[in-house]
C-alpha beads as a LAMMPS data file, in Angstrom:
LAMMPS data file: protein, C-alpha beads

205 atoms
204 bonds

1 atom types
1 bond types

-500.0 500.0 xlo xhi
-500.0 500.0 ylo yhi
-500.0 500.0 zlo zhi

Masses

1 110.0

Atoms # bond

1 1 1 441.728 260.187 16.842
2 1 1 443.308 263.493 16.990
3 1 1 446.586 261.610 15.388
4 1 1 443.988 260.496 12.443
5 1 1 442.447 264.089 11.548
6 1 1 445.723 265.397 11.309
7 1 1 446.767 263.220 9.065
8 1 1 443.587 263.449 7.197
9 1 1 444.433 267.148 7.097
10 1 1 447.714 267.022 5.540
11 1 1 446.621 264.287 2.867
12 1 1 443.960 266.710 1.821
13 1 1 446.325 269.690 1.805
14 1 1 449.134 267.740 0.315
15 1 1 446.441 266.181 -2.352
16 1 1 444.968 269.849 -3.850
17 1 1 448.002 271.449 -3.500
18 1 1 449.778 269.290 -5.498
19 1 1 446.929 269.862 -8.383
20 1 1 446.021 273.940 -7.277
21 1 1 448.022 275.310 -10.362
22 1 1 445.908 273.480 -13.029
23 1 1 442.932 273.132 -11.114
24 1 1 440.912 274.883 -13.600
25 1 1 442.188 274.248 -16.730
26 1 1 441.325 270.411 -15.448
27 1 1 437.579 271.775 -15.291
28 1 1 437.083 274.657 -17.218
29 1 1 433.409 274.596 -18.207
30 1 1 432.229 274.330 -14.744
31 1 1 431.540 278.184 -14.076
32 1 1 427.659 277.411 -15.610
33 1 1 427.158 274.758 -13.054
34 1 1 428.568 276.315 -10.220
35 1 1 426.434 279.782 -11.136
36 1 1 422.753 277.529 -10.924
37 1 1 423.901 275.841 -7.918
38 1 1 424.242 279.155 -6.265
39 1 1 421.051 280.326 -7.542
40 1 1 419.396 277.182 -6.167
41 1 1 420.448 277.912 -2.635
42 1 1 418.079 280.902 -2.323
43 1 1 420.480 283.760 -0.805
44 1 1 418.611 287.434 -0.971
45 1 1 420.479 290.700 -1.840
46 1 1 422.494 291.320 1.941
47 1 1 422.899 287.780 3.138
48 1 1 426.024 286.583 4.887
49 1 1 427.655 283.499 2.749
50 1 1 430.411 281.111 3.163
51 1 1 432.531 279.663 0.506
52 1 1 433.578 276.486 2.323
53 1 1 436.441 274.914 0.594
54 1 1 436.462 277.558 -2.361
55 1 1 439.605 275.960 -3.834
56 1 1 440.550 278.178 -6.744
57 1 1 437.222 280.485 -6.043
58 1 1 434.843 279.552 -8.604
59 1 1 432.173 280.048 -7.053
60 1 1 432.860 283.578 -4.942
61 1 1 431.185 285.190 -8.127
62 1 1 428.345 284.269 -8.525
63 1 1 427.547 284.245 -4.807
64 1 1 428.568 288.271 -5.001
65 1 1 426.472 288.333 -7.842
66 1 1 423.571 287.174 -5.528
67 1 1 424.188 288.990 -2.293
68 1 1 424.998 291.823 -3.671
69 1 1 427.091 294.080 -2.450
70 1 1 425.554 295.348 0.747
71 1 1 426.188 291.195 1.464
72 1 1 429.194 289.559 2.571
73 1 1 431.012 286.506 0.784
74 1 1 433.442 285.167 2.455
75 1 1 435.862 282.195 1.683
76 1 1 437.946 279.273 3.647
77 1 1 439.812 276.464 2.652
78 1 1 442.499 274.184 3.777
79 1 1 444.982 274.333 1.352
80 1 1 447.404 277.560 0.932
81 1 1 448.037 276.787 -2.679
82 1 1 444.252 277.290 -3.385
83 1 1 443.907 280.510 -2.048
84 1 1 447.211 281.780 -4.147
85 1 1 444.910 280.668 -6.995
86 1 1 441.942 282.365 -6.309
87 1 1 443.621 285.398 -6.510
88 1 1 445.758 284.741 -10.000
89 1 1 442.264 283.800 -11.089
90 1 1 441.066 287.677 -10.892
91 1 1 438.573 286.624 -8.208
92 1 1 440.171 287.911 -5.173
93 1 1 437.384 290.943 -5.115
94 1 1 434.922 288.911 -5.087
95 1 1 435.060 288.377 -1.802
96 1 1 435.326 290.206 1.382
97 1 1 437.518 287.967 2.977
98 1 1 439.681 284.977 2.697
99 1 1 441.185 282.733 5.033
100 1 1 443.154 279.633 5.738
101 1 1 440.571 277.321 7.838
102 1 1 439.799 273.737 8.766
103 1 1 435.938 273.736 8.186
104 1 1 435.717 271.903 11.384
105 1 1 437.555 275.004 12.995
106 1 1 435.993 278.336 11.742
107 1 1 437.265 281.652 13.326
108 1 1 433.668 282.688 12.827
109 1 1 431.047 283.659 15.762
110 1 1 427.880 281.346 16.261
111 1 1 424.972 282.286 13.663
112 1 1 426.522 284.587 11.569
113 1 1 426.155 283.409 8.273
114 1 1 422.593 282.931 6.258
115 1 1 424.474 279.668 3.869
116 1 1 427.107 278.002 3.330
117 1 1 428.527 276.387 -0.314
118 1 1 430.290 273.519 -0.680
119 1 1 431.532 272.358 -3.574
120 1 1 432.752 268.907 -3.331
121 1 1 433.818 269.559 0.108
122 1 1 431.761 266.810 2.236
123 1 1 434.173 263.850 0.285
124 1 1 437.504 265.719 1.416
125 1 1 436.162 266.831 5.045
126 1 1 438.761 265.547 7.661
127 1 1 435.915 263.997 9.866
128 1 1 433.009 264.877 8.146
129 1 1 430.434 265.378 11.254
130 1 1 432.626 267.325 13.096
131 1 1 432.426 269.932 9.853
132 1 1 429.196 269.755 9.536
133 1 1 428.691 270.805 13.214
134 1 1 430.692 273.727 12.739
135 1 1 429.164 274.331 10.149
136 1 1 425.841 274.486 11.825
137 1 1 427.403 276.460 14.701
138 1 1 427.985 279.878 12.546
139 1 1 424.500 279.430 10.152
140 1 1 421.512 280.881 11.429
141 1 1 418.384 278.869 11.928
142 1 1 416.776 277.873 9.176
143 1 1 419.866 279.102 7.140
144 1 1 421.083 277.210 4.195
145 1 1 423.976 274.487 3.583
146 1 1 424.617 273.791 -0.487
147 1 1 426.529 270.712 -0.888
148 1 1 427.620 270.739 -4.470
149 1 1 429.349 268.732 -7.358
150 1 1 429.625 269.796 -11.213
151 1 1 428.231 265.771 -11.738
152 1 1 426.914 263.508 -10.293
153 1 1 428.426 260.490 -8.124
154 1 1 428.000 257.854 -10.986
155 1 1 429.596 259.993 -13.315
156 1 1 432.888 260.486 -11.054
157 1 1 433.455 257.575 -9.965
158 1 1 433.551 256.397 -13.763
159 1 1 435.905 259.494 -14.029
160 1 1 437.930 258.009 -11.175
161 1 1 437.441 253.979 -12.673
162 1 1 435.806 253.151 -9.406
163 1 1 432.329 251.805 -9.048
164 1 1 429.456 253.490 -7.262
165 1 1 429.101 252.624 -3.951
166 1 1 426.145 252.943 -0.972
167 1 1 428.316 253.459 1.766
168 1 1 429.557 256.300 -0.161
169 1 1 428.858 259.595 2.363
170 1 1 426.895 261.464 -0.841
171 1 1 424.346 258.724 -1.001
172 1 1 421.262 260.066 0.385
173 1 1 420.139 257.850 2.604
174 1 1 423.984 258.202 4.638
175 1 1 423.953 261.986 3.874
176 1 1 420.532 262.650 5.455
177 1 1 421.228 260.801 8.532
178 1 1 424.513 262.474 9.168
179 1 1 422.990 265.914 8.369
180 1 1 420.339 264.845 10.721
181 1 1 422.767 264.277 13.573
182 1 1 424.618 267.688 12.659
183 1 1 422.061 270.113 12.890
184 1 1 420.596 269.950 9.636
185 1 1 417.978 268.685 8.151
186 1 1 417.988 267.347 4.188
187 1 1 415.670 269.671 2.207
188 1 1 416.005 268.083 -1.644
189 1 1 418.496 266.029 -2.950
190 1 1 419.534 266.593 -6.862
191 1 1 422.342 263.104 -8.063
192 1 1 422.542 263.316 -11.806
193 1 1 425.105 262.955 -14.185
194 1 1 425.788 266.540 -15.038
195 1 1 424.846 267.815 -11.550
196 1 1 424.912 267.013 -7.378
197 1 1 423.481 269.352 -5.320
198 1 1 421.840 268.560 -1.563
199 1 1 420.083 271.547 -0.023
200 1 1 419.683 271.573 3.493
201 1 1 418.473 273.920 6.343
202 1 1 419.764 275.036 9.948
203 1 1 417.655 273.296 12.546
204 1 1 416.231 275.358 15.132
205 1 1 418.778 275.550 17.917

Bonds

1 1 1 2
2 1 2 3
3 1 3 4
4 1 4 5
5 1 5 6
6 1 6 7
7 1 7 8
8 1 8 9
9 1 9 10
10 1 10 11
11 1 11 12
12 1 12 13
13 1 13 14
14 1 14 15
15 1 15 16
16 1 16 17
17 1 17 18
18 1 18 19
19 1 19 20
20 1 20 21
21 1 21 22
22 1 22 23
23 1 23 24
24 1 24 25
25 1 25 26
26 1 26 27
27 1 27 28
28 1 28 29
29 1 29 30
30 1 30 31
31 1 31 32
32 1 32 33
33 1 33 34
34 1 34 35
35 1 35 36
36 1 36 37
37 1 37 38
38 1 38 39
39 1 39 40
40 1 40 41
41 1 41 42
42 1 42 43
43 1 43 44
44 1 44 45
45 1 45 46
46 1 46 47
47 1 47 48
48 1 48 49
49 1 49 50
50 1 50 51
51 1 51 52
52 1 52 53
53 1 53 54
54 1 54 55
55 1 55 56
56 1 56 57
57 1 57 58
58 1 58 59
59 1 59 60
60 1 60 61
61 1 61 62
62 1 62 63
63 1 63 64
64 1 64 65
65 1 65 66
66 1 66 67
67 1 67 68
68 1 68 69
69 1 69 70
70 1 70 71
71 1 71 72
72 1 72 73
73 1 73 74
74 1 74 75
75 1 75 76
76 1 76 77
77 1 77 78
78 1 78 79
79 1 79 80
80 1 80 81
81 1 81 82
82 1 82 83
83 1 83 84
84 1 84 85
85 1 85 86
86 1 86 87
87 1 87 88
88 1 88 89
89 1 89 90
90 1 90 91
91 1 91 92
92 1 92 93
93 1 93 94
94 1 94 95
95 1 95 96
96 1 96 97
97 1 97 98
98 1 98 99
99 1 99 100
100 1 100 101
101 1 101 102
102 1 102 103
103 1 103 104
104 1 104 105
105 1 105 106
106 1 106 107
107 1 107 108
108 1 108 109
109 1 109 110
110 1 110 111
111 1 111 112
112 1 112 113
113 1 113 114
114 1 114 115
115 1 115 116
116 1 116 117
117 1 117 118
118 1 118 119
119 1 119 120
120 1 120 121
121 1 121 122
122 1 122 123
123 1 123 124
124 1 124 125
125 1 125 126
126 1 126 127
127 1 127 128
128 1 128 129
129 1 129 130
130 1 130 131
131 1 131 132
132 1 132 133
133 1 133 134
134 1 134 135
135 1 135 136
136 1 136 137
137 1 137 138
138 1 138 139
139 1 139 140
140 1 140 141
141 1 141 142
142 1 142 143
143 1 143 144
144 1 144 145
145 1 145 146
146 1 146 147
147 1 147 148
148 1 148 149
149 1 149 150
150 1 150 151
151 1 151 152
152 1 152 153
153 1 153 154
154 1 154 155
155 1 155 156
156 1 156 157
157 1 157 158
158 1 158 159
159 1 159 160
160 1 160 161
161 1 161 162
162 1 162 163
163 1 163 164
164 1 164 165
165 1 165 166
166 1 166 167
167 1 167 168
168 1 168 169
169 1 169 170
170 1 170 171
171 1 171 172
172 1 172 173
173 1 173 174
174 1 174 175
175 1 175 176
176 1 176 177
177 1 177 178
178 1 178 179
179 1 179 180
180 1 180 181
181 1 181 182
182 1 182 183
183 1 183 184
184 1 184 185
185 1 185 186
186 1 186 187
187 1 187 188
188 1 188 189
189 1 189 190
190 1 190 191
191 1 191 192
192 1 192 193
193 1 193 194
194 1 194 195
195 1 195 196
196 1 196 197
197 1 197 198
198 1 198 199
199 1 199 200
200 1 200 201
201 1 201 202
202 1 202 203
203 1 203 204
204 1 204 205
């Protein structure tokens, strides 16, 4: 198992690092999205946030935007390319710290955060419940987990000339039970073509 994750690892590191240059002149009109999904999550001026997998940072804005800056934004993600991009994209001050992570491995104490904002991290977690644990270790209860995607699953897997599947781990009924057996429980659940967003909260500890 441990042989597997590490692979897993490096064939996520290896994948966006390869594409980390051009990342956003791939997507560029994604800043809109990724500004409602962060109002959706509900963070108050002050609040502790996690960018988990920022990639190239798009989102660190608008969450400073949100929080404020008596808040703290931080971001983590796996890949050292990514975080050399964040900063060539001018967004380096938006937040308060960056660091090279596994999400399943956080250098983070237990409840410190108020959310956490993932953008299409939960399809590229190397063992997805073991993230999503960790992820519940450092939120608060009743805290907030955004798990976002510019569109929908329909829409990318026509992107990616696959078909739409149910064992697919973004399907609700799969995501909900998982989150259920992480700490979290499912709060709404948004799968459109120009948007995916599931909100969940922190179960009591």
């Amino acid at each position: 198992m441990t042989h597997d994750l590490a692979a897993d690892r490096a064939a996520v590191r290896a994948f966006f690092g390869e594409r980390a240059a051009r990342w956003d002149t791939r997507f560029p009109d994604d800043g809109p999205a990724f500004a409602a999904a962060v109002d959706d999550i509900g963070l108050r001026p002050g609040d502790a946030v996690l960018d988990a997998g920022c990639g190239t940072g798009r989102a660190l804005p608008a969450l400073r935007a949100v929080v404020g800056p008596g808040g703290t934004v931080l971001g983590a993600d796996l890949t050292p390319a990514m975080l050399e991009e964040v900063a060539r994209a001018g967004r380096r001050d938006a937040a308060d710290a960056l660091f090279l992570a596994d999400v399943s491995q956080l250098p983070l104490r237990d409840g410190c955060l108020d959310a956490v904002f993932g953008a299409g991290l939960i399809s590229h977690l190397p063992g997805p419940e073991s993230g999503l644990r960790e992820l519940a270790r450092v939120v608060r209860p009743q805290g907030s987990l955004a798990l976002f995607h510019p569109v929908g699953r329909a829409a990318l897997a026509a992107r990616q000339g696959k078909q739409i599947t149910s064992d697919d781990i973004r399907a609700e009924p799969r995501l909900r039970a998982l989150l259920a057996t992480t700490g979290w429980r499912l709060l709404s659940y948004v799968d459109e073509d120009e948007r995916y967003l599931a909100l969940a909260e922190r179960e009591a500890r």
